[in-house]
C-alpha positions in Angstrom: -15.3 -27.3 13.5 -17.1 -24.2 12.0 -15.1 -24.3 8.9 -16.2 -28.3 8.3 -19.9 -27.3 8.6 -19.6 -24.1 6.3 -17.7 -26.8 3.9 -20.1 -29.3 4.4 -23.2 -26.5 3.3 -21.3 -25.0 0.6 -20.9 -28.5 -1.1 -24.5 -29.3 -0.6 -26.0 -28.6 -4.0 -29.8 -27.6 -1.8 -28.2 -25.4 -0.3 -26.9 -24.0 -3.6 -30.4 -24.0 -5.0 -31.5 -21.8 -2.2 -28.4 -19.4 -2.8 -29.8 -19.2 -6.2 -33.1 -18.2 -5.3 -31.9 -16.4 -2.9 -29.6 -14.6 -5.3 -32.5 -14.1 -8.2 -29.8 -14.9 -10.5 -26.5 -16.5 -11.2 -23.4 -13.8 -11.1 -21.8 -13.2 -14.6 -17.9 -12.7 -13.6 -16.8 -12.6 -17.7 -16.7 -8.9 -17.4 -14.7 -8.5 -14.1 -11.9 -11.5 -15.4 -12.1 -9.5 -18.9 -10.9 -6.2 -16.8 -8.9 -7.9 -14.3 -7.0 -8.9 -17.9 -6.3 -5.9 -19.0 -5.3 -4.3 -15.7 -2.8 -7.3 -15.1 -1.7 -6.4 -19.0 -1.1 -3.0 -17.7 0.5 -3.2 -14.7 3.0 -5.5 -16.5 3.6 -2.6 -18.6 4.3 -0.4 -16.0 6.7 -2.5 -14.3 8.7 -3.3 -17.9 8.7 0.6 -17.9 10.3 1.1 -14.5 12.5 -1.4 -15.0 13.6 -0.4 -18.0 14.2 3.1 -17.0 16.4 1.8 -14.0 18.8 0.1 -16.2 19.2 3.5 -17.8 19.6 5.5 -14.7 22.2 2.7 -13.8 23.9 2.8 -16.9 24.2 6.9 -16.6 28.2 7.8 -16.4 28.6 10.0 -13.3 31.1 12.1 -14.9 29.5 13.3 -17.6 29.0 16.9 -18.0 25.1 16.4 -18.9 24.4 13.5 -16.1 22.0 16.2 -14.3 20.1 17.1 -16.8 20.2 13.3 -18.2 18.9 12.1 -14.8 16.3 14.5 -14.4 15.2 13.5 -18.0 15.1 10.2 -16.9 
């Protein structure tokens, strides 16, 4: 019931106005989506990295002489 009568004020365009004026002035968001970008660009980076870096750790022969220090290079 509460949630039809915030839905039914948010859709009002008055009530928008008044938000607005409210407000002073409109919110730019091109910045924050231009960040959120390059955060999302970096975190996919990140998780390449790790999962790239697994493979190798799971690929490392246990037998071999230098799998210490190899692991720990990792």
């Amino acid at each position: 019931m509460v949630a039809d009568i915030i839905s039914a004020m948010v859709n009002d365009p008055q009530f928008a106005d008044a938000i607005k004026e409210k407000i002073g002035s409109s919110i730019d968001t091109t910045g924050m989506e231009k960040q959120l970008e390059v955060l999302q660009a970096q975190l996919r980076q990140a998780l390449g990295t790790k999962a790239r870096l697994e493979r190798q750790m799971d690929t490392l022969d246990i037998t071999d002489p230098y799998y210490d220090w190899k692991i720990l290079d990792l």
